[in-house]
PDB file with SEQRES, HELIX, SHEET and CRYST1 records, atoms N, CA, C and O in Angstrom:
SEQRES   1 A   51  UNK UNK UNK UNK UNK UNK UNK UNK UNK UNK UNK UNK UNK          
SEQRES   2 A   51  UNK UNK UNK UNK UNK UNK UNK UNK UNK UNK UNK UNK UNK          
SEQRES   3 A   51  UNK UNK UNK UNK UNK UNK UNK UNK UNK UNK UNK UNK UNK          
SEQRES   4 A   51  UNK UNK UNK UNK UNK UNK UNK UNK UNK UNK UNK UNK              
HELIX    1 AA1 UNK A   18  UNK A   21  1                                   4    
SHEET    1 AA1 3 UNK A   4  UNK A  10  0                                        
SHEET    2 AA1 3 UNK A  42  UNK A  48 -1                                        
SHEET    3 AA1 3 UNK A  29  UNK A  34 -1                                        
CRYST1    1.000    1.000    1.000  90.00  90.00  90.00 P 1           1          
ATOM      1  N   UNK A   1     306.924  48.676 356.995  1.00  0.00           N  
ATOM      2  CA  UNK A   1     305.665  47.970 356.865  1.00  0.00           C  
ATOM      3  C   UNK A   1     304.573  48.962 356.452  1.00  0.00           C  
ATOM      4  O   UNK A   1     304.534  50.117 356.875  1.00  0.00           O  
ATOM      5  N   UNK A   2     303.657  48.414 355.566  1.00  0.00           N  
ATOM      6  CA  UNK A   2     302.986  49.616 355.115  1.00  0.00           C  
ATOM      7  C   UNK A   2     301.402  48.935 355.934  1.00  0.00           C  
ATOM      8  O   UNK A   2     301.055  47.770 356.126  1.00  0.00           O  
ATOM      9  N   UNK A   3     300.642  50.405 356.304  1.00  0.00           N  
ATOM     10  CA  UNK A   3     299.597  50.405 357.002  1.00  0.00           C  
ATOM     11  C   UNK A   3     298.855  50.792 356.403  1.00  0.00           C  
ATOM     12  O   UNK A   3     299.160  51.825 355.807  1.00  0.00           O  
ATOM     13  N   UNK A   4     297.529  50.262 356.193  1.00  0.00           N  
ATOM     14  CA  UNK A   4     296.308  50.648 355.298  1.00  0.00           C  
ATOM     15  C   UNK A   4     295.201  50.928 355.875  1.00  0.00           C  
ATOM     16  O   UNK A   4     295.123  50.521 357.034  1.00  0.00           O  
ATOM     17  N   UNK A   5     294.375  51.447 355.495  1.00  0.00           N  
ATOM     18  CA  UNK A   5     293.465  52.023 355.795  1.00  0.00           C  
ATOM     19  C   UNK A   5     291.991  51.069 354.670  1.00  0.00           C  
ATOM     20  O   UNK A   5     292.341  50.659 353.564  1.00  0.00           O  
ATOM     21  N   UNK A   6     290.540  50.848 355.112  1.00  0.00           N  
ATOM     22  CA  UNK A   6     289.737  50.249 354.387  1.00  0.00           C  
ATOM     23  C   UNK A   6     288.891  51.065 354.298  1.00  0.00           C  
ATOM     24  O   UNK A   6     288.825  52.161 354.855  1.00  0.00           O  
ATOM     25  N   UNK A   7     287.909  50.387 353.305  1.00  0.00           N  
ATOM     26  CA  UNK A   7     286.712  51.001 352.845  1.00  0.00           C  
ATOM     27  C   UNK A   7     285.846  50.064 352.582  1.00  0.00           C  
ATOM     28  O   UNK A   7     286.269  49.180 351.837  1.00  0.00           O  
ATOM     29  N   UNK A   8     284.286  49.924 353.114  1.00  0.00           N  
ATOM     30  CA  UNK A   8     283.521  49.165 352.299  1.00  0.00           C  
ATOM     31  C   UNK A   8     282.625  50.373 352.030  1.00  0.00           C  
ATOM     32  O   UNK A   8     282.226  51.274 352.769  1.00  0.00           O  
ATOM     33  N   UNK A   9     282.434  50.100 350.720  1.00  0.00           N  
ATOM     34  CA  UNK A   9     280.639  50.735 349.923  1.00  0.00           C  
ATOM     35  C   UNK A   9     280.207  50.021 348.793  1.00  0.00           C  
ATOM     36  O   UNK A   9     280.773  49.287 347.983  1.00  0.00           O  
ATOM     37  N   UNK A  10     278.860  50.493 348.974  1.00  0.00           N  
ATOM     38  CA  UNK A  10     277.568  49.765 348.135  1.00  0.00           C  
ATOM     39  C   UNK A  10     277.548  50.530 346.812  1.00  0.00           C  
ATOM     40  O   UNK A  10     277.348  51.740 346.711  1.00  0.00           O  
ATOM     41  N   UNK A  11     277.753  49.778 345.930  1.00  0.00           N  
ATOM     42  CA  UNK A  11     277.889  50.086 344.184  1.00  0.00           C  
ATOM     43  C   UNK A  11     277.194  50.235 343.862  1.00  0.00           C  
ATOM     44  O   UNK A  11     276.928  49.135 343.378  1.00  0.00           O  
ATOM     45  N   UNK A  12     276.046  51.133 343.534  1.00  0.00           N  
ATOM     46  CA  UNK A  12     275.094  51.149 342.498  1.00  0.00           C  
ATOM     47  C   UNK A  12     275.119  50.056 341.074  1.00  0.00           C  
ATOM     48  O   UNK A  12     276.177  49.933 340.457  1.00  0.00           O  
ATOM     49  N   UNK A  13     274.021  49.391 340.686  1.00  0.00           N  
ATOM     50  CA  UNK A  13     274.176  48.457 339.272  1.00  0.00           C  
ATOM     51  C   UNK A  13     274.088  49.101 338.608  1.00  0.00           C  
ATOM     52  O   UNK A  13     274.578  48.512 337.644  1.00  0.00           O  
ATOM     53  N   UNK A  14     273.611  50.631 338.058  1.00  0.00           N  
ATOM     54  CA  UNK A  14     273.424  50.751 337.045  1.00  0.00           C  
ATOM     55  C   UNK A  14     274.789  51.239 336.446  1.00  0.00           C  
ATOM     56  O   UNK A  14     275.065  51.208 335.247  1.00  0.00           O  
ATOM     57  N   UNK A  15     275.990  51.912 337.925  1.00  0.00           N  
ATOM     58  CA  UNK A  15     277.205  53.056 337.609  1.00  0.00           C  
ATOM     59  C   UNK A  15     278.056  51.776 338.278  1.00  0.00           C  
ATOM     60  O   UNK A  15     278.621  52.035 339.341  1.00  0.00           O  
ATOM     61  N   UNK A  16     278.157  50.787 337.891  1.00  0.00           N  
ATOM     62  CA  UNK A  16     279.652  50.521 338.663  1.00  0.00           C  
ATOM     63  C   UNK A  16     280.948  50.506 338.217  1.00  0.00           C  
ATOM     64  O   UNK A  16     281.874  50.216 338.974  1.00  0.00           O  
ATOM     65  N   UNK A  17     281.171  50.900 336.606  1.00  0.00           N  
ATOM     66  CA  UNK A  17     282.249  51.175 336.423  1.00  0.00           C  
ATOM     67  C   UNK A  17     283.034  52.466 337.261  1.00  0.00           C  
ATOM     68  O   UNK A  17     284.043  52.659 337.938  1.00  0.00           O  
ATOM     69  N   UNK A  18     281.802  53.228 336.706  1.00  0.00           N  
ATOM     70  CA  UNK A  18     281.877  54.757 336.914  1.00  0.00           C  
ATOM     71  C   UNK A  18     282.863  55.162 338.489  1.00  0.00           C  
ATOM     72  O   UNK A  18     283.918  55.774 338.651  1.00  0.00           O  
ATOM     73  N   UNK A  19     281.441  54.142 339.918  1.00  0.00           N  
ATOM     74  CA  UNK A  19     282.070  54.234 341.298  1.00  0.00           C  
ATOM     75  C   UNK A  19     283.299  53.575 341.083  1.00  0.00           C  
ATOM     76  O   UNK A  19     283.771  54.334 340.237  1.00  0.00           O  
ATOM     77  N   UNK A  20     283.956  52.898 341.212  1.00  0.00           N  
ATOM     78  CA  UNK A  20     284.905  52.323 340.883  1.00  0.00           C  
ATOM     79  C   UNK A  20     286.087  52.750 340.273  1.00  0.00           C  
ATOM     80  O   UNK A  20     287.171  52.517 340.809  1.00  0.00           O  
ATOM     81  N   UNK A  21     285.964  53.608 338.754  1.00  0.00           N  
ATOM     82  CA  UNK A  21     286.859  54.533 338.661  1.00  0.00           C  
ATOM     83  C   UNK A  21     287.327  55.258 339.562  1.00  0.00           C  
ATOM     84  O   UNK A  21     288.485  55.271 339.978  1.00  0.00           O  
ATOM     85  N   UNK A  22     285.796  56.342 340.136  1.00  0.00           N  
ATOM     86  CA  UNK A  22     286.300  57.693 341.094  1.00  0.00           C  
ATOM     87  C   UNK A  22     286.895  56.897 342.329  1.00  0.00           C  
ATOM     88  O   UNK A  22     286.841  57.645 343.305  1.00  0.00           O  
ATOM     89  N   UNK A  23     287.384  55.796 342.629  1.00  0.00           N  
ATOM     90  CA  UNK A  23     287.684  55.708 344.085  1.00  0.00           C  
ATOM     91  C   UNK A  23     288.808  55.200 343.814  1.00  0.00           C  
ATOM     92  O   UNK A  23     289.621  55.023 344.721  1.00  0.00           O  
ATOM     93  N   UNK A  24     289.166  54.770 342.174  1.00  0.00           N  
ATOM     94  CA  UNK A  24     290.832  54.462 342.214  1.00  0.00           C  
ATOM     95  C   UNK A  24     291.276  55.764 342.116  1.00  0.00           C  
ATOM     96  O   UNK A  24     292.236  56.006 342.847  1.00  0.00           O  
ATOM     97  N   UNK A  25     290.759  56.938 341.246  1.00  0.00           N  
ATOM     98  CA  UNK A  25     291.008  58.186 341.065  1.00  0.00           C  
ATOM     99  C   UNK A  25     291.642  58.432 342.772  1.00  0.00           C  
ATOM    100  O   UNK A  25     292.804  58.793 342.964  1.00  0.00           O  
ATOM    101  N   UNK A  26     290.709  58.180 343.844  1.00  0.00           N  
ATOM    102  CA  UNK A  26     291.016  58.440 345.012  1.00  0.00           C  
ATOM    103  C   UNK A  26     292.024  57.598 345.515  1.00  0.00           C  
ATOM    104  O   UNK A  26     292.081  57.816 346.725  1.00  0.00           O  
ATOM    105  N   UNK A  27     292.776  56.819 345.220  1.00  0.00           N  
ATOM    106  CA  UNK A  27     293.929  56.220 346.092  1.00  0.00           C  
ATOM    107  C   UNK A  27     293.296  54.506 345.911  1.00  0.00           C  
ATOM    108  O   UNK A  27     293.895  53.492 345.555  1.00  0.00           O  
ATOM    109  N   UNK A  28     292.184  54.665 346.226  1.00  0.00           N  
ATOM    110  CA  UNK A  28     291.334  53.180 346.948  1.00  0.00           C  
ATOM    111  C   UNK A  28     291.879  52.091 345.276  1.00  0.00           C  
ATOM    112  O   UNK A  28     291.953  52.326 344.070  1.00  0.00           O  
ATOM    113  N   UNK A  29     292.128  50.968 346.135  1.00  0.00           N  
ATOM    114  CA  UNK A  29     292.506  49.451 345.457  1.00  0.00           C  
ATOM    115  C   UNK A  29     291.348  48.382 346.092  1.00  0.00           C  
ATOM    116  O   UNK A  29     291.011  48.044 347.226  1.00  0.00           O  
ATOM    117  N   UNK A  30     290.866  47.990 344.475  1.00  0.00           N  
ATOM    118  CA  UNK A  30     289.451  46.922 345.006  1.00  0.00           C  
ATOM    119  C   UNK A  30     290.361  45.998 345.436  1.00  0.00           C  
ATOM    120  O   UNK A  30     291.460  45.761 344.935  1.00  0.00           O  
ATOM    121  N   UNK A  31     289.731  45.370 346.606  1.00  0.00           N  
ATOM    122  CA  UNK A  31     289.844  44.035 347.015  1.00  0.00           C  
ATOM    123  C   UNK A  31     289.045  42.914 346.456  1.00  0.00           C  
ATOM    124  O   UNK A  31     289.462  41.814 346.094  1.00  0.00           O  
ATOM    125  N   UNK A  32     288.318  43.187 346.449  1.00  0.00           N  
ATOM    126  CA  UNK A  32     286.534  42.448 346.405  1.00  0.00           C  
ATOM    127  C   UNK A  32     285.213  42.971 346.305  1.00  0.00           C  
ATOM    128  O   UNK A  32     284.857  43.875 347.060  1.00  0.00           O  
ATOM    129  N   UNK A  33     284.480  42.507 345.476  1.00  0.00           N  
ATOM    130  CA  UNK A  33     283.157  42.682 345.655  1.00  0.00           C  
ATOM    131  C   UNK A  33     282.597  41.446 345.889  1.00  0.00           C  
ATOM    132  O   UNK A  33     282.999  40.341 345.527  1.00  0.00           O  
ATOM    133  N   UNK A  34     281.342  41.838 346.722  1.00  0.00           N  
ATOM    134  CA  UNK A  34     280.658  40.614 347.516  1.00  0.00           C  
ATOM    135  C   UNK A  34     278.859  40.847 347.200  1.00  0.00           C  
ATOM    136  O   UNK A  34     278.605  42.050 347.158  1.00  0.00           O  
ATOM    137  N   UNK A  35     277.645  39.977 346.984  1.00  0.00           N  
ATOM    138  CA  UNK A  35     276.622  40.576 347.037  1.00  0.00           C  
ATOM    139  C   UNK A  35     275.704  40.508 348.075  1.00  0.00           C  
ATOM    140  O   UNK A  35     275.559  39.409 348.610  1.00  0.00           O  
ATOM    141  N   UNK A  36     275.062  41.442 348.468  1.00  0.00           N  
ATOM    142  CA  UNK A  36     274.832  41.238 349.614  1.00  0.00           C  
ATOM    143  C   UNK A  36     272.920  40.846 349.947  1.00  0.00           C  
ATOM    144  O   UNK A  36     272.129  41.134 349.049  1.00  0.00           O  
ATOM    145  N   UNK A  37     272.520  40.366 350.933  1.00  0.00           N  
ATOM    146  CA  UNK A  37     271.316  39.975 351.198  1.00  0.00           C  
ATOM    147  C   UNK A  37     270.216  40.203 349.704  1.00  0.00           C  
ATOM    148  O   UNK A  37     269.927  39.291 348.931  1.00  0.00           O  
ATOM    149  N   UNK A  38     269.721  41.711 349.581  1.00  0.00           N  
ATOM    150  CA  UNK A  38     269.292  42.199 349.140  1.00  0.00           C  
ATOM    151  C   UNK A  38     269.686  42.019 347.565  1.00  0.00           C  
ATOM    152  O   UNK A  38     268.867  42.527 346.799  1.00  0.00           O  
ATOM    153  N   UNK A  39     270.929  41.311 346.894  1.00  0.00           N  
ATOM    154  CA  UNK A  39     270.988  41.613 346.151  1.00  0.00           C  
ATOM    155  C   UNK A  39     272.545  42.391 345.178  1.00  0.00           C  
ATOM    156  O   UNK A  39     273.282  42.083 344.242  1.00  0.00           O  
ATOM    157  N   UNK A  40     272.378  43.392 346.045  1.00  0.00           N  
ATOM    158  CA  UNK A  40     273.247  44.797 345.994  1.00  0.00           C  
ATOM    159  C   UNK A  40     274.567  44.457 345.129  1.00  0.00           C  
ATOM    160  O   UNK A  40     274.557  43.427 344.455  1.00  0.00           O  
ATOM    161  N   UNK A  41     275.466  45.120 345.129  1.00  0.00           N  
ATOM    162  CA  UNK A  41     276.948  44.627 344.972  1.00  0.00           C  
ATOM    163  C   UNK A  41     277.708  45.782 346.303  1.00  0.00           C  
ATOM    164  O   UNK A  41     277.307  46.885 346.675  1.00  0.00           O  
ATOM    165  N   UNK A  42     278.933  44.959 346.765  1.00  0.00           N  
ATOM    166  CA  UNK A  42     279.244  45.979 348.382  1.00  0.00           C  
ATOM    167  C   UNK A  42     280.636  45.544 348.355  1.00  0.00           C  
ATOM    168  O   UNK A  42     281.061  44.527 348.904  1.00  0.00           O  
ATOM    169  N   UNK A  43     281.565  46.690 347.430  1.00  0.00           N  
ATOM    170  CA  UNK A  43     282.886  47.193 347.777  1.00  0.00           C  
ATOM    171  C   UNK A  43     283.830  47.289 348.547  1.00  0.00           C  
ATOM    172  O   UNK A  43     284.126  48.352 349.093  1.00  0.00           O  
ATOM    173  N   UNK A  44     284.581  45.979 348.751  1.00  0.00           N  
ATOM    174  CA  UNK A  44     285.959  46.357 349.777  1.00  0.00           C  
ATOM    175  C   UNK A  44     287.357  46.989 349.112  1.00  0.00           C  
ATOM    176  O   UNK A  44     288.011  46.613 348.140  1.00  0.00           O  
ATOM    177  N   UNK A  45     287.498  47.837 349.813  1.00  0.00           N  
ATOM    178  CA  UNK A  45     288.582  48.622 349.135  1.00  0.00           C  
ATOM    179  C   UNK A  45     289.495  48.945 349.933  1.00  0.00           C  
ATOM    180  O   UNK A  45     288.926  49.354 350.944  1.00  0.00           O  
ATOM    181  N   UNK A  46     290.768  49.006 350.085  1.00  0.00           N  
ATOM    182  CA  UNK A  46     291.931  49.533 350.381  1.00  0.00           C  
ATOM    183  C   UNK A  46     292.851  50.774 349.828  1.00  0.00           C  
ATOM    184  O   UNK A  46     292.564  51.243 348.726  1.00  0.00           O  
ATOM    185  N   UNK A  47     293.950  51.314 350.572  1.00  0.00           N  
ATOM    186  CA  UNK A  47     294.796  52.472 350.253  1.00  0.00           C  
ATOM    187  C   UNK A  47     295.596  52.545 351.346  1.00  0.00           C  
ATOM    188  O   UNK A  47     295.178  52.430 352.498  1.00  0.00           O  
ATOM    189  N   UNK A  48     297.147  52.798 350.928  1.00  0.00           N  
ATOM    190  CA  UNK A  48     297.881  52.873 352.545  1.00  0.00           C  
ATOM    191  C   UNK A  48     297.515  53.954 353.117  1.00  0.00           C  
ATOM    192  O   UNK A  48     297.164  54.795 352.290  1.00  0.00           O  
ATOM    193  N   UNK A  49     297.418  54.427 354.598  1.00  0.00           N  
ATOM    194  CA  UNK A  49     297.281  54.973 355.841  1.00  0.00           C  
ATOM    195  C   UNK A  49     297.835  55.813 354.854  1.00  0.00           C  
ATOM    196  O   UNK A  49     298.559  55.533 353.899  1.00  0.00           O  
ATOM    197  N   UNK A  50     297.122  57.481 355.453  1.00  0.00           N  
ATOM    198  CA  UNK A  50     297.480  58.434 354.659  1.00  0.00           C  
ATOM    199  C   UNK A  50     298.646  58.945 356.452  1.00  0.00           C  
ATOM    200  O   UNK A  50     298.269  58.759 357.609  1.00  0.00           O  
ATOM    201  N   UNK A  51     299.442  59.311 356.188  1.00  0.00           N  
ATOM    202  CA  UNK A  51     300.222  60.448 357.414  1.00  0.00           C  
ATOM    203  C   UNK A  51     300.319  59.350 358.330  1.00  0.00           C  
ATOM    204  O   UNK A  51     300.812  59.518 359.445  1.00  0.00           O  
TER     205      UNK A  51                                                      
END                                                                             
């Protein structure tokens, strides 16, 4: 069974390809983006449990 580990963060509008690249670069798989109160755009991301 594989165990994962999450992530939420807040995307900048002007770079969101950019964030998005560097965090698949890092392991992380989007789930979703959601917008939040303000506006924003706010990143759920996944990657299995490292160790």
């Amino acid at each position: 069974m594989t165990t994962w580990e999450y992530q939420v963060a807040p995307i900048p509008l002007h770079n969101e390809a950019l964030m998005l690249n560097n965090f698949g670069q890092d392991g992380w798989e989007l789930v979703t983006i959601q917008t939040n109160a303000q506006g924003g755009l706010v990143a759920f991301l996944k990657r299995p449990a490292q160790g």
